[in-house]
DSSP file (Angstrom, degrees, kcal/mol; ACC not computed):
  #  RESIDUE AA STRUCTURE BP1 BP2  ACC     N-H-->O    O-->H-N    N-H-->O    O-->H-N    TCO  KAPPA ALPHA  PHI   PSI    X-CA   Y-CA   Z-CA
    1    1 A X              0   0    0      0, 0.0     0, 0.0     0, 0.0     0, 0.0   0.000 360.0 360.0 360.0 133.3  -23.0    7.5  -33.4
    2    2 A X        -     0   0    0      1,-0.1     3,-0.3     2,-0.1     4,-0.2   0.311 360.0-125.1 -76.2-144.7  -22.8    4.3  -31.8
    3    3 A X  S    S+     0   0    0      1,-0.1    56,-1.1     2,-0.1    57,-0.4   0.657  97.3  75.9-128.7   6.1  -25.6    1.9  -31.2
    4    4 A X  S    S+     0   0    0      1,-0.2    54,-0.2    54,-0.1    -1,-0.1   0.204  86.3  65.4 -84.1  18.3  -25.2    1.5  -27.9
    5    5 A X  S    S+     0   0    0     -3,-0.3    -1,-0.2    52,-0.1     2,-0.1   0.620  75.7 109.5 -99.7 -14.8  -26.7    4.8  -27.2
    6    6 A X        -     0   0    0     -4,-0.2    52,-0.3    -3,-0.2     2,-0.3  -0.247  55.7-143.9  -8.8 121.7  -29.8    4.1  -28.4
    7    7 A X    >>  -     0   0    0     -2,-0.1     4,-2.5    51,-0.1     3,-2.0  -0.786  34.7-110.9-136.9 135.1  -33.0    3.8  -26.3
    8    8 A X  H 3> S+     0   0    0      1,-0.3     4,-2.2    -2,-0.3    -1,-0.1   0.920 125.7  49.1 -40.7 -38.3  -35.8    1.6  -26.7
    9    9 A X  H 3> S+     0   0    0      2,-0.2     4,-0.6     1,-0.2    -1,-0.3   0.918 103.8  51.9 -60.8 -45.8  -37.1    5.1  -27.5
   10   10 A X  H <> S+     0   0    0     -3,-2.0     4,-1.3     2,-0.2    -1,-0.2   0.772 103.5  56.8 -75.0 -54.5  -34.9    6.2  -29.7
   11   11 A X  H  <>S+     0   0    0     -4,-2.5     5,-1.5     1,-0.3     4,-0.5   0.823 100.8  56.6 -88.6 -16.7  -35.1    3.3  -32.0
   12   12 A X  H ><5S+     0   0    0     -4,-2.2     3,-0.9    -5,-0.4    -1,-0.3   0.880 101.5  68.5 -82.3 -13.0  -38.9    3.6  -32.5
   13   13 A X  H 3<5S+     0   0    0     -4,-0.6    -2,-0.2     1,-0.2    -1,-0.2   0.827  93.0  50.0 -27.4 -57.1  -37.9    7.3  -33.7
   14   14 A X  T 3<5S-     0   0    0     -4,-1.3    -1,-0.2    -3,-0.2    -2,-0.1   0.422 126.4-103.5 -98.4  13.7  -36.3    6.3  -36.6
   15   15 A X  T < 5S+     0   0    0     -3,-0.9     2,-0.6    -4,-0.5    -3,-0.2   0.941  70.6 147.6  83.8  43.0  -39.8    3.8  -37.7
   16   16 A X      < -     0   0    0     -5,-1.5    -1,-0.4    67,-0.0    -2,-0.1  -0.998  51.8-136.0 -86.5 112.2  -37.7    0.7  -36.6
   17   17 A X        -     0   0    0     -2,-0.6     2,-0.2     1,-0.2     3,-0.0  -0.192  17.9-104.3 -39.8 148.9  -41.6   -1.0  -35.4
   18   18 A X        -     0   0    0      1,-0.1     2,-0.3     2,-0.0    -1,-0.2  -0.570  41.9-123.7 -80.2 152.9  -41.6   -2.7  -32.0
   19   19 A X        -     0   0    0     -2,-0.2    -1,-0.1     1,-0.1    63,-0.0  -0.597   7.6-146.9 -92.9 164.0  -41.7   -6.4  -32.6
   20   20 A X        +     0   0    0     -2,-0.3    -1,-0.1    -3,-0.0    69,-0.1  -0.137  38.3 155.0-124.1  61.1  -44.1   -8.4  -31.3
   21   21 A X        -     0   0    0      1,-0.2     2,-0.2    67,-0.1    69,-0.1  -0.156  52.1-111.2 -58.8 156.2  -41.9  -11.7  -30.8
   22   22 A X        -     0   0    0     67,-0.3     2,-0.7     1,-0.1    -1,-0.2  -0.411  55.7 -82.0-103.0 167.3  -43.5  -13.9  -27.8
   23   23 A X        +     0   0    0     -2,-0.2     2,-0.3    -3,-0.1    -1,-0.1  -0.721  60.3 167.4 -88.9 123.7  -41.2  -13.7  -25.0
   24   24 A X        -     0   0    0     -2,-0.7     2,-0.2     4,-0.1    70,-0.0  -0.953  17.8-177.5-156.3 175.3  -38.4  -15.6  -24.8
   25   25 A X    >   -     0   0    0     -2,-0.3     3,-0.5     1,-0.2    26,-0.2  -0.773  48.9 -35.1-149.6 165.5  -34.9  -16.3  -23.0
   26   26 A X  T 3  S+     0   0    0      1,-0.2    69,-0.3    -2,-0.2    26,-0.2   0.002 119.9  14.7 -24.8 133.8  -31.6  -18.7  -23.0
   27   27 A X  T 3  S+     0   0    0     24,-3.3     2,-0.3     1,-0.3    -1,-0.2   0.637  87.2 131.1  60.0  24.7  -32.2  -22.3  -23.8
   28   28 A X  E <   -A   51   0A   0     23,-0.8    23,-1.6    -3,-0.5     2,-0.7  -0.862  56.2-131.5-107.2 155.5  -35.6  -21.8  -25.2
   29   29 A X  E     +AB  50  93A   0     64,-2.6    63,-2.0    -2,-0.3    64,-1.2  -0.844  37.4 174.1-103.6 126.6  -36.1  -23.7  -28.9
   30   30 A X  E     -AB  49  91A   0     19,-1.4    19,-0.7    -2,-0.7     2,-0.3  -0.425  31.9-125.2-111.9 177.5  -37.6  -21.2  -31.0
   31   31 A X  E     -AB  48  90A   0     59,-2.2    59,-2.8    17,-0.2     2,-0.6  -0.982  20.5-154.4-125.5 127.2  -38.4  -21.2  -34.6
   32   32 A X  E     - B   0  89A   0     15,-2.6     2,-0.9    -2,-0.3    15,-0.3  -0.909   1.2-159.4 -95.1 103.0  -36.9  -18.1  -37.0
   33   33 A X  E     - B   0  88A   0     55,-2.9    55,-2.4    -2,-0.6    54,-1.0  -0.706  15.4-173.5 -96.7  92.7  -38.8  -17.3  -40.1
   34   34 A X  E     -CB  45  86A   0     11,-1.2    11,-2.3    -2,-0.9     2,-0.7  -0.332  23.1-131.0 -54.3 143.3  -36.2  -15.4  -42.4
   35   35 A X  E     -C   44   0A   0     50,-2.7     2,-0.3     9,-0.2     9,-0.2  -0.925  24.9-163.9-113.3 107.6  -37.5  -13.9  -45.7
   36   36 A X        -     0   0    0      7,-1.0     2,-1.1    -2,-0.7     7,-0.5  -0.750   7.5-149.7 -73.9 114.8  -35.0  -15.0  -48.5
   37   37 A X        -     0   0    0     -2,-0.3     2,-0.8     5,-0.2     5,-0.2  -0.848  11.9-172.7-118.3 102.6  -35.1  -13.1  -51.7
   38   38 A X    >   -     0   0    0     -2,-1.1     3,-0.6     0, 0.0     2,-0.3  -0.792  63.4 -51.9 -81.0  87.1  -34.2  -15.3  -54.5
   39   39 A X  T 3  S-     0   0    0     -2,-0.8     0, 0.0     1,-0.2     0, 0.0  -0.643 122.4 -23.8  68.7-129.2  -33.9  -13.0  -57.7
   40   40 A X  T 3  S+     0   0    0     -2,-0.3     2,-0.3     2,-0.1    -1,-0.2  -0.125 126.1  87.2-123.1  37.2  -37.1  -11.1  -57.9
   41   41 A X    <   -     0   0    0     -3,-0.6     2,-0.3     2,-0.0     0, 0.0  -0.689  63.1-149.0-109.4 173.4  -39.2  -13.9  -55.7
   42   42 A X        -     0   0    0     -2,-0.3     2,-0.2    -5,-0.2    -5,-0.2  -0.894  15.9-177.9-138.6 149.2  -39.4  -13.9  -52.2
   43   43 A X        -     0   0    0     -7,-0.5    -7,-1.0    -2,-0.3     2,-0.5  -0.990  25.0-118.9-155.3 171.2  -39.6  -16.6  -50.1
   44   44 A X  E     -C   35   0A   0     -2,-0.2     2,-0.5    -9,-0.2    -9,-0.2  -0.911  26.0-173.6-105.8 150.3  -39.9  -17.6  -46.3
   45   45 A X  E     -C   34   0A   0    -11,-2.3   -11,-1.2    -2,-0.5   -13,-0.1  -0.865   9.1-154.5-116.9 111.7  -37.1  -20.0  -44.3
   46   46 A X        -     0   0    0     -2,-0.5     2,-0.3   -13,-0.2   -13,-0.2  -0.255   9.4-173.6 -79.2 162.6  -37.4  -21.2  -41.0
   47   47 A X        -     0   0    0    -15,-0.3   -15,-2.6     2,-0.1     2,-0.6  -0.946   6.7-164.0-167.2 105.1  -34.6  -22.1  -38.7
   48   48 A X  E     +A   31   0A   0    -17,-0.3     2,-0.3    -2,-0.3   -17,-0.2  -0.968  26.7 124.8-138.2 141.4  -35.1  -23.7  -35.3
   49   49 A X  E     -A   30   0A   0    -19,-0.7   -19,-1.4    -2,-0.6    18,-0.3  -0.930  57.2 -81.3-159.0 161.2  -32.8  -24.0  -32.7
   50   50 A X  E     -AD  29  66A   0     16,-2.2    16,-4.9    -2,-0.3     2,-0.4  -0.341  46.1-113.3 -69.5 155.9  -32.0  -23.3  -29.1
   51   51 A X  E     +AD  28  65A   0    -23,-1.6   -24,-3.3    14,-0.3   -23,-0.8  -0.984  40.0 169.5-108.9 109.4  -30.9  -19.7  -28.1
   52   52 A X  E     +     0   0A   0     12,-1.8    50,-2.2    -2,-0.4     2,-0.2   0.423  60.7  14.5 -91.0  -0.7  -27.7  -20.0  -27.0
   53   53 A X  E     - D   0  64A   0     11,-0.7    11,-1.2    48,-0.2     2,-0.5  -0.868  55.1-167.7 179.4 109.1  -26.7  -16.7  -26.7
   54   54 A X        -     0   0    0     46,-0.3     2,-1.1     9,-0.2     9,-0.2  -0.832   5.3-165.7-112.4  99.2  -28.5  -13.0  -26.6
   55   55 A X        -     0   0    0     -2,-0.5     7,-1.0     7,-0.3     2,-0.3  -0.568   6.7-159.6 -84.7  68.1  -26.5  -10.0  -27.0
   56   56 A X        +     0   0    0     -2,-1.1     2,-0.2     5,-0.3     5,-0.1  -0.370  32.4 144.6 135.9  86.2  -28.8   -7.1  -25.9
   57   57 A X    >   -     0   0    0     -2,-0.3     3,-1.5     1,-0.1   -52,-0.1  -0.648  59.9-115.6-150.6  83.7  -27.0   -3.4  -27.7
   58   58 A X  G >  S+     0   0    0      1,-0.3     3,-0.9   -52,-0.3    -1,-0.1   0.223  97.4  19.6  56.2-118.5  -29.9   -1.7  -28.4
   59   59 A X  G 3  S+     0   0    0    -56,-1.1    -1,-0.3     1,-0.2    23,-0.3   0.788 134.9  54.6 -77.9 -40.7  -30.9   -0.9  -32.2
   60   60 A X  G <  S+     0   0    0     -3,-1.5     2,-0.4   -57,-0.4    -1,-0.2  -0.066  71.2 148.1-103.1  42.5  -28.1   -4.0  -32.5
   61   61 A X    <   -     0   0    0     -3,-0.9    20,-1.6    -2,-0.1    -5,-0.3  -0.774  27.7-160.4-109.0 118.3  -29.3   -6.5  -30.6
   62   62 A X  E     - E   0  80A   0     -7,-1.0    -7,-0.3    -2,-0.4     2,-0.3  -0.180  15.1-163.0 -83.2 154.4  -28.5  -10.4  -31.7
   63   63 A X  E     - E   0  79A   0     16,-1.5    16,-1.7    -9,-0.2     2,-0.5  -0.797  16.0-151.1-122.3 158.9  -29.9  -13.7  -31.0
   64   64 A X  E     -DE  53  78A   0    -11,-1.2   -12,-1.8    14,-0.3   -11,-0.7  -1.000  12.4-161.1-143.9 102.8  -27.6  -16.7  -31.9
   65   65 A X  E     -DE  51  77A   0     12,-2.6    12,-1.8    -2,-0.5     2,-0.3  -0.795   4.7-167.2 -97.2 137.9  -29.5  -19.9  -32.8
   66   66 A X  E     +DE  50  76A   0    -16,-4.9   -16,-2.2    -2,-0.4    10,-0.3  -0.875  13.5 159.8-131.3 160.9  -27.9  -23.2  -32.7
   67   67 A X  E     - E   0  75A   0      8,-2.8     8,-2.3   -18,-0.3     2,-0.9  -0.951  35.7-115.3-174.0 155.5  -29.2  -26.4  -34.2
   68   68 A X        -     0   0    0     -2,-0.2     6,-0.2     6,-0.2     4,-0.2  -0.528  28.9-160.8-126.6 132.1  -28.1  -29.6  -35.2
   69   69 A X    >>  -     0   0    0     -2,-0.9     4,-1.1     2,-0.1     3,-0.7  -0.039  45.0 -54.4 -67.0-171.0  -28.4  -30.9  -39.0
   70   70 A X  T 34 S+     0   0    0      1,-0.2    -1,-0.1     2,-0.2     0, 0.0  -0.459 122.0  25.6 -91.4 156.1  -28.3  -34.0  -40.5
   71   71 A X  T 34 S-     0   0    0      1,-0.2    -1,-0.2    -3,-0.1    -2,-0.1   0.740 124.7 -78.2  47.1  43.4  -25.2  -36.3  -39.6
   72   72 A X  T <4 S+     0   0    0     -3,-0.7     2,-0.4     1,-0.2    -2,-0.2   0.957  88.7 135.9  47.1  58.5  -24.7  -34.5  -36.3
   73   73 A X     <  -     0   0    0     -4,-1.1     2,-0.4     2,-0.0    -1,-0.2  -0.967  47.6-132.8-138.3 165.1  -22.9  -31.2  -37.5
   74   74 A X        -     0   0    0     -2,-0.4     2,-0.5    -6,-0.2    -6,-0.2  -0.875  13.5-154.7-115.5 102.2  -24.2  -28.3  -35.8
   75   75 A X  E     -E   67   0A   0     -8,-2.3    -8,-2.8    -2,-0.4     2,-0.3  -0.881   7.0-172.2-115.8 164.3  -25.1  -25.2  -37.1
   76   76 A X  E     +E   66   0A   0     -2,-0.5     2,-0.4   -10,-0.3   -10,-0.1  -0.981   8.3 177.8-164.6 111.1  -25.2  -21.7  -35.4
   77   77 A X  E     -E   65   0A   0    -12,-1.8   -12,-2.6    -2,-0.3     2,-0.4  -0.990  22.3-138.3-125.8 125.5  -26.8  -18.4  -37.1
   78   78 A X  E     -E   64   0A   0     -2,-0.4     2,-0.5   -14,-0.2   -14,-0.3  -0.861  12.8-158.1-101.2 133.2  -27.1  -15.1  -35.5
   79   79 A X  E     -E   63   0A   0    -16,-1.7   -16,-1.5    -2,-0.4     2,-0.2  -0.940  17.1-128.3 -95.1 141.3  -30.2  -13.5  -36.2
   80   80 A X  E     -E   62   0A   0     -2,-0.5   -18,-0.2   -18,-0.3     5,-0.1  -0.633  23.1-139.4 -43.4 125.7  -30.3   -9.2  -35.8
   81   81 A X  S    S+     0   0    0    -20,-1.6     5,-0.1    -2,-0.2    -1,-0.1   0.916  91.2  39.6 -54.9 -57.5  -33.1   -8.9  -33.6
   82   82 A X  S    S+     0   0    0    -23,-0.3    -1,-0.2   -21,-0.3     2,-0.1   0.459  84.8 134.3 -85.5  -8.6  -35.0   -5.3  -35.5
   83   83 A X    >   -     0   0    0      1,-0.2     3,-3.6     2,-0.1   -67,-0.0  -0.354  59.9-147.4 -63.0 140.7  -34.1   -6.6  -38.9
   84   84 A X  T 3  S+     0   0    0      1,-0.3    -1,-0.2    -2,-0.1    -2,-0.1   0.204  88.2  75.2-106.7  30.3  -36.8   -6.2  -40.7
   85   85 A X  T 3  S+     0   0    0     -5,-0.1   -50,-2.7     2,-0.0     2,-0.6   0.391  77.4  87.6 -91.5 -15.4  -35.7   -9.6  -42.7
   86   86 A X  E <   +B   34   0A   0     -3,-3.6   -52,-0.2   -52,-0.2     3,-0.1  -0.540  60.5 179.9 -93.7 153.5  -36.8  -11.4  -40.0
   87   87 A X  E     -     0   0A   0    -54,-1.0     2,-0.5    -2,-0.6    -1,-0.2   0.820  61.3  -9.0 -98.9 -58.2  -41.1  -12.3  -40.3
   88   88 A X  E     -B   33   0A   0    -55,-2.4   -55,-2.9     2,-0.0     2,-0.4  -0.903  51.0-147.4-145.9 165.8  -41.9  -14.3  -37.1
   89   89 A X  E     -B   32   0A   0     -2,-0.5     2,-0.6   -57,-0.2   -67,-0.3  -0.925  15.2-160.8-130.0 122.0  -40.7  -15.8  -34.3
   90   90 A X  E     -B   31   0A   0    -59,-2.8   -59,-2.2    -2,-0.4     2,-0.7  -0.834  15.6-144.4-128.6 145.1  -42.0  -18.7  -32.5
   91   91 A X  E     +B   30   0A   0     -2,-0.6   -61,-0.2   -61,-0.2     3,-0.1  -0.572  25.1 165.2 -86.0 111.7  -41.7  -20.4  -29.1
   92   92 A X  E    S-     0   0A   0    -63,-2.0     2,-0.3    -2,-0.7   -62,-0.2   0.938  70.3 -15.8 -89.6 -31.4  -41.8  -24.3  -29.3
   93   93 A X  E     -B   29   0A   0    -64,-1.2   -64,-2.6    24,-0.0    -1,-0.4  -0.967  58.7-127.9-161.8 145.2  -40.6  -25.1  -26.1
   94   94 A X        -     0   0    0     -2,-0.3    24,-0.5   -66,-0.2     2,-0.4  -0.398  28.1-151.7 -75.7 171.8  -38.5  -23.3  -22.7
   95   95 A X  E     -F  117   0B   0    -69,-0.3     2,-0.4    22,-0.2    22,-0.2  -0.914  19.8-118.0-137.7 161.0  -35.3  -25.3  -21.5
   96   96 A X  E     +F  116   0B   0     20,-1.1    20,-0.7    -2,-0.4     2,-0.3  -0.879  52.1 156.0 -94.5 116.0  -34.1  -25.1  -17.8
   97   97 A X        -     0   0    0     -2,-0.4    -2,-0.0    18,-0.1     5,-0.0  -0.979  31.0-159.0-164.8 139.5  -30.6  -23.5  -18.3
   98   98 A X  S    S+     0   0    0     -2,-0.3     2,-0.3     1,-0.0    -2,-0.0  -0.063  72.2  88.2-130.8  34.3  -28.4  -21.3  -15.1
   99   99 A X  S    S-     0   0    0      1,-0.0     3,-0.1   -73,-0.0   -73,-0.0  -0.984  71.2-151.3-132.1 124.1  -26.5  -19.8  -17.5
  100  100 A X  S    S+     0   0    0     -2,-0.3   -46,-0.3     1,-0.2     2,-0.3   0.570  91.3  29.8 -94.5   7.3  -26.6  -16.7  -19.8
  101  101 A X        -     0   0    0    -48,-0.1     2,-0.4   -75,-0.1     3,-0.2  -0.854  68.4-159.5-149.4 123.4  -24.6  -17.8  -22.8
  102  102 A X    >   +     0   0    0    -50,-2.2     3,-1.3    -2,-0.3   -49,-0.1  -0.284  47.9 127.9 -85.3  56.2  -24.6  -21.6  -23.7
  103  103 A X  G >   +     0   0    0     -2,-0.4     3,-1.5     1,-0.3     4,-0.4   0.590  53.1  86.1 -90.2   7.7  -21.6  -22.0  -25.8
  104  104 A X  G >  S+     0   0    0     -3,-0.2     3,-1.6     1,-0.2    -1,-0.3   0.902  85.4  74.1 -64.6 -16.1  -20.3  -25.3  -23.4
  105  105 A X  G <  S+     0   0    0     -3,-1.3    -1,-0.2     1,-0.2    -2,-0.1   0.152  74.4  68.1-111.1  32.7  -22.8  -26.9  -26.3
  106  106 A X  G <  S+     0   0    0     -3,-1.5    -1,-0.2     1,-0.1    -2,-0.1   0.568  97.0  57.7 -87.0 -15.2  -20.5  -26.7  -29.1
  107  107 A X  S <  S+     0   0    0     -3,-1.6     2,-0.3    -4,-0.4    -2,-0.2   0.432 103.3  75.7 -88.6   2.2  -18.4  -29.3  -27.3
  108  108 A X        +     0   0    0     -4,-0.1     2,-0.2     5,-0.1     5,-0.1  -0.769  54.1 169.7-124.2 163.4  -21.1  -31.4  -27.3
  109  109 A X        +     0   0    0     -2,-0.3     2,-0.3     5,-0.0     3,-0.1  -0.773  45.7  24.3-172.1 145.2  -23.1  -33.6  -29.4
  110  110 A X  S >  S-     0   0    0     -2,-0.2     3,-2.4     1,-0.1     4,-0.1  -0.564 124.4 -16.9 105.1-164.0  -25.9  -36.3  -29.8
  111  111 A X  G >  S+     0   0    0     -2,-0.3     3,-1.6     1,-0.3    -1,-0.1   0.630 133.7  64.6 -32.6 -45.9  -28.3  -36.1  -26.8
  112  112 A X  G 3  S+     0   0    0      1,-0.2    -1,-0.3    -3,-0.1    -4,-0.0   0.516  90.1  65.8 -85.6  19.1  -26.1  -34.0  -24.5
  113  113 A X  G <  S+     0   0    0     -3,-2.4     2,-0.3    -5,-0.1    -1,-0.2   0.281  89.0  87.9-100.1   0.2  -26.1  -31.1  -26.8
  114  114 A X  S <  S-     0   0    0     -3,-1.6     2,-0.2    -4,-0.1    -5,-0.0  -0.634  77.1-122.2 -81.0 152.1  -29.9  -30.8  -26.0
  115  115 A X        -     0   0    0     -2,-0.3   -18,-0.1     1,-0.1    -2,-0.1  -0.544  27.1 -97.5 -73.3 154.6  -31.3  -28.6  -22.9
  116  116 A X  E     -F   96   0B   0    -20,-0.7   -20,-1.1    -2,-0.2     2,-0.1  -0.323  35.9-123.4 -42.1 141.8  -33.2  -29.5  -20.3
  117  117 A X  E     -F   95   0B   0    -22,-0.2     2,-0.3    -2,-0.1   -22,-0.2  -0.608  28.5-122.1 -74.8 163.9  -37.2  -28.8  -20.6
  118  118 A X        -     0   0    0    -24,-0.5     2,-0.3   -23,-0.1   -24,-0.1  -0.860  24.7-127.1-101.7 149.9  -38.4  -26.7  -17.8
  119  119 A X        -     0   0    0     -2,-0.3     2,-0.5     2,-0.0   -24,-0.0  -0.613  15.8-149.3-109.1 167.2  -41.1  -28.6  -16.0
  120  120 A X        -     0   0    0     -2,-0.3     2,-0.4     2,-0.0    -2,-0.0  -0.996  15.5-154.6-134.6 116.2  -44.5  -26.5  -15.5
  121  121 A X        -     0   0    0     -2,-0.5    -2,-0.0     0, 0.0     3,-0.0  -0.999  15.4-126.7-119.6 140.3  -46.6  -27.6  -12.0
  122  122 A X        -     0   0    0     -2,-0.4     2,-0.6     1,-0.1     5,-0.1  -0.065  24.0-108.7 -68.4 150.5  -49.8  -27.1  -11.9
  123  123 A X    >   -     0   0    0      1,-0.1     3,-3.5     3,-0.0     4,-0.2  -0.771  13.7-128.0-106.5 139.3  -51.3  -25.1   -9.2
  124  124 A X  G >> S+     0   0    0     -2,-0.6     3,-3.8     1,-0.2     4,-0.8   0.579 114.5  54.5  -6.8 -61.4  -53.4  -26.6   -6.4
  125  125 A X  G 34 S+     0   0    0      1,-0.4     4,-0.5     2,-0.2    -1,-0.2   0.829 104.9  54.7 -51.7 -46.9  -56.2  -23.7   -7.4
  126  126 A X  G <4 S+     0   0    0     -3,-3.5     3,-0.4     1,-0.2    -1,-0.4   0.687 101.4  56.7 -72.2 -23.9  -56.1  -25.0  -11.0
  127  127 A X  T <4 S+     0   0    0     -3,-3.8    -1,-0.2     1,-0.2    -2,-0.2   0.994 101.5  59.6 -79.3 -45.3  -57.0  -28.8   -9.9
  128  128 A X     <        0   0    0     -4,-0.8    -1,-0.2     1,-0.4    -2,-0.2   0.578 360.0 360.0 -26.2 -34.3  -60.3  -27.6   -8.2
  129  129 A X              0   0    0     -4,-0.5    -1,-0.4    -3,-0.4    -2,-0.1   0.412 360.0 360.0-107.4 360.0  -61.9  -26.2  -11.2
C-alpha cells in the first residue's frame, strides 16, 4: 500500500503518536534534535538550519534542513517528519520567504544564503496596557 493513502487518521492507527512539534513553515530556522545510537549508548544531535523544503505525503512526510558549516560549505539533511528518531524540534526564528521550496539558496552563499526575518508589529491595543 502506498503512503500517500494514508490519513492523518490512519497513521495514529498504527501507534505512530501525534507529534507535538511547535508550528512551523518555509524559511523558518529551526533546531532538530536527532537521537544517534553509537554502539549500545545513545546520544542526542542537534542540527539547525532553515527549512527549505517540506514535502507533505502523509505517514512520509519530510522536512529538508539546510545550514551552513564551517568554511562556507553548506549542508542539507532531510529529516522524516513521524520518525520516531527524531526527539524535539525547536523554533528559533520565522523568515519572510514567497516561496514554497527554497532551493535558489544552494546557489548562494555568505550573507545572501540567509532569509529574511519576518518583522512582528505590535498592536495599538498592546501599547495601552
Amino acid at each position: 500500500m502506498k503512503s500517500k493513502r494514508y490519513t492523518k487518521e490512519t497513521i495514529l492507527s498504527y501507534g505512530i503518536k501525534d507529534r507535538n512539534f511547535p508550528e512551523f513553515t518555509i524559511g523558518d530556522v529551526i533546531v532538530v534534535e536527532q537521537r544517534i545510537k553509537e554502539g549500545d549508548k545513545e546520544r542526542l544531535q542537534a542540527f539547525e538550519g532553515a527549512v527549505i523544503a517540506w514535502n507533505h505525503n502523509g505517514i512520509s512526510s519530510t522536512i529538508t534542513v539546510r545550514k551552513i558549516a564551517a568554511n562556507a560549505v553548506s549542508v542539507e539533511k532531510i529529516f522524516p517528519y513521524y520518525s520516531p528518531r527524531i526527539a524535539s524540534i525547536k523554533l528559533v526564528r520565522q523568515g519572510r520567504v514567497r516561496r514554497a521550496k527554497l532551493y535558489y539558496l544552494r546557489g548562494r552563499v555568505g550573507r545572501a544564503a540567509n532569509v529574511e526575518r519576518k518583522k512582528f508589529v505590535a498592536s495599538p491595543a498592546a501599547n495601552l496596557a
